[in-house]
C-alpha positions as CSV (number, residue, x, y, z in Angstrom):
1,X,-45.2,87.5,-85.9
2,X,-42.3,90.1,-84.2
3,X,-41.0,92.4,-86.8
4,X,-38.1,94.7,-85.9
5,X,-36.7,97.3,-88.0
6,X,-33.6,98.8,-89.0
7,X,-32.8,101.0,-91.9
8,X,-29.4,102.5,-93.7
9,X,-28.7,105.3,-95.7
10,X,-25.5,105.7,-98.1
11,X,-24.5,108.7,-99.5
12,X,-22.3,109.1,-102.4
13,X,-19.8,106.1,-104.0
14,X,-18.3,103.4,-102.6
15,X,-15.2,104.1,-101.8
16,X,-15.6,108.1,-101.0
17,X,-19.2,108.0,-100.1
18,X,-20.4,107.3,-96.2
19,X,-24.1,106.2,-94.5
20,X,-25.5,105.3,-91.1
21,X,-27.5,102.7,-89.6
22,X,-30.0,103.2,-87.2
23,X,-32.5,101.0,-85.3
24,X,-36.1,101.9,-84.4
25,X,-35.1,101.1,-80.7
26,X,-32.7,103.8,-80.4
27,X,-29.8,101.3,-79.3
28,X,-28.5,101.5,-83.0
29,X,-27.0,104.4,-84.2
30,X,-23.7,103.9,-86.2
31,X,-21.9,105.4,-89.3
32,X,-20.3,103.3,-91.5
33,X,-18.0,103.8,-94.4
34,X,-15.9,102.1,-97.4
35,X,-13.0,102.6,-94.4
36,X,-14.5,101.4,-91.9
37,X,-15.6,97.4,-93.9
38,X,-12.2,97.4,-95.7
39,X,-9.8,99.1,-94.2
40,X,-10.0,98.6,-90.7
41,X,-10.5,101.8,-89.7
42,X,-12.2,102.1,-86.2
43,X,-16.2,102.3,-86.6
44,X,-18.9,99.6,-88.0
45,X,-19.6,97.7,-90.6
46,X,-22.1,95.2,-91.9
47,X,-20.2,92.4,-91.0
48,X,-19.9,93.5,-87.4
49,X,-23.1,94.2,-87.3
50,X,-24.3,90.8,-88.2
51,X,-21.9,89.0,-85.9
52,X,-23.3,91.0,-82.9
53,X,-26.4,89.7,-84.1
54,X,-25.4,86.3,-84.2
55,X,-23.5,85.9,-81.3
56,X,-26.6,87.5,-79.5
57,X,-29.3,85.0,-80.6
58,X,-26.4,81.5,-80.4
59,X,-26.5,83.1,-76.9
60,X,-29.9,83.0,-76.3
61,X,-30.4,79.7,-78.1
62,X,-28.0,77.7,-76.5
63,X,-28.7,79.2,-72.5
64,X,-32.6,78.1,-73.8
65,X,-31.7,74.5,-74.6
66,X,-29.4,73.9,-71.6
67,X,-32.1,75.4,-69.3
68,X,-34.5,73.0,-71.0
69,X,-32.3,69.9,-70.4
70,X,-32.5,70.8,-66.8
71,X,-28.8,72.6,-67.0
72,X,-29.3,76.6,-66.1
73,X,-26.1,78.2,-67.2
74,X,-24.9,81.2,-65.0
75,X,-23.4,82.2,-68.1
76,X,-23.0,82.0,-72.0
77,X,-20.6,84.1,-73.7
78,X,-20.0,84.1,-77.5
79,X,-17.5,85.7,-79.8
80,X,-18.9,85.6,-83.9
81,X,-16.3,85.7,-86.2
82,X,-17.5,87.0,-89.7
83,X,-15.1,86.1,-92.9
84,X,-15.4,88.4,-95.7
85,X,-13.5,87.8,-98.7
86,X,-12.6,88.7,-102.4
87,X,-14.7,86.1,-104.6
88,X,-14.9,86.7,-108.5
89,X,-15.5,90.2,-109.0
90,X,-16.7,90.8,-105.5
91,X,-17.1,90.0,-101.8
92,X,-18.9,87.3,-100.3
93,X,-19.3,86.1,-96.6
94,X,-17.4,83.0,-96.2
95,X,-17.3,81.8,-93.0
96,X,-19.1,82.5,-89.6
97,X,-17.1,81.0,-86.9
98,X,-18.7,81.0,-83.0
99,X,-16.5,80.5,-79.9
100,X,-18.5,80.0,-77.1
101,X,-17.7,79.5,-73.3
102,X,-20.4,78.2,-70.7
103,X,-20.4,78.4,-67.4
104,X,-23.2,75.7,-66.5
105,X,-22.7,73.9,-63.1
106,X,-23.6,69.8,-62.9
107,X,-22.9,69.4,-66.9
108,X,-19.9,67.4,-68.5
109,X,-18.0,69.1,-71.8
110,X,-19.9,66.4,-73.6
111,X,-23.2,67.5,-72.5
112,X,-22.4,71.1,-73.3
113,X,-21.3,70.2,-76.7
114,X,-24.3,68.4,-77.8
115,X,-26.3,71.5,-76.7
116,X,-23.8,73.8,-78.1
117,X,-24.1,71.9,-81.2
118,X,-28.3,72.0,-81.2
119,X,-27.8,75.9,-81.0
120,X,-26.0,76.0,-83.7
121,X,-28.8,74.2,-86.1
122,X,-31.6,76.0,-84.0
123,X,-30.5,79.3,-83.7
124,X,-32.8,81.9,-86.0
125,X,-29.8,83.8,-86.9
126,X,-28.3,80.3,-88.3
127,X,-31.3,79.8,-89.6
128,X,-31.3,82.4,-92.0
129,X,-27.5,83.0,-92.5
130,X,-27.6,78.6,-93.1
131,X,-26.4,79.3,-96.8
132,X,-23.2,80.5,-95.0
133,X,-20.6,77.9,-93.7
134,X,-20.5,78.1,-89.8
135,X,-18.1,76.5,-87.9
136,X,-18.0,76.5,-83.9
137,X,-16.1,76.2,-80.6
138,X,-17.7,75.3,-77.8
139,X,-16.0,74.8,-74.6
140,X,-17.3,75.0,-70.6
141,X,-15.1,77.5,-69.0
142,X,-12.6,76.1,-66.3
């Protein structure tokens, strides 16, 4: 089993209050704030956070299946769109969409898809974000 760690700390109230995530690696090391998840103001959030996750692991998922079909890509590049919206009293995640472009030399758009498509359902970070409605576009780049 890998375990990897990450921890946040928030200090005061939502909408004043302010916190910071940080990873054991080092590599993470990012405040966040009530601005900064609703407002658009420039810095991290949750959501952001977890579509750099996601679009990291699709990544890895999908260059792992076309290598294993006997199709190593040169390159795999994937954008996560992360939808949060008002639900009820609160916010919910509604929607994950993942654009992805290939570059992956002696394989059709067909081929590409159906491995696109196997990342999707493989992926560990679809895996546990599966209760969550993920869409995709997959396309070989040109």
């Amino acid at each position: 089993m890998i375990t990897r760690h990450a921890n946040a700390t928030w200090e005061g109230d939502l909408a004043t209050g302010k916190g910071r995530v940080n990873s054991d690696s080092g590599v993470l090391a990012h405040a966040y704030s009530f601005k900064t998840r609703f407002e658009n103001e420039k810095g991290t959030n949750p959501e952001e956070l977890i579509g750099a996750a996601h679009a990291a692991c699709y990544s890895m998922a999908l260059s792992h299946i076309l290598a294993s079909g006997g199709h190593k890509p040169t390159r795999v590049t994937t954008k996560a769109d992360v939808s949060l919206d008002k639900v009820g009293e609160g916010f919910k995640i509604t929607k994950i969409l993942l654009t992805v472009e290939g570059v992956v030399p002696g394989l059709d758009e067909a081929g590409f898809l159906d491995a696109a498509n196997k990342a999707k359902v493989g992926c560990p970070i679809s895996q546990a974000l599966a209760a969550t409605p993920i869409e995709l576009k997959a396309s070989l780049a040109k």
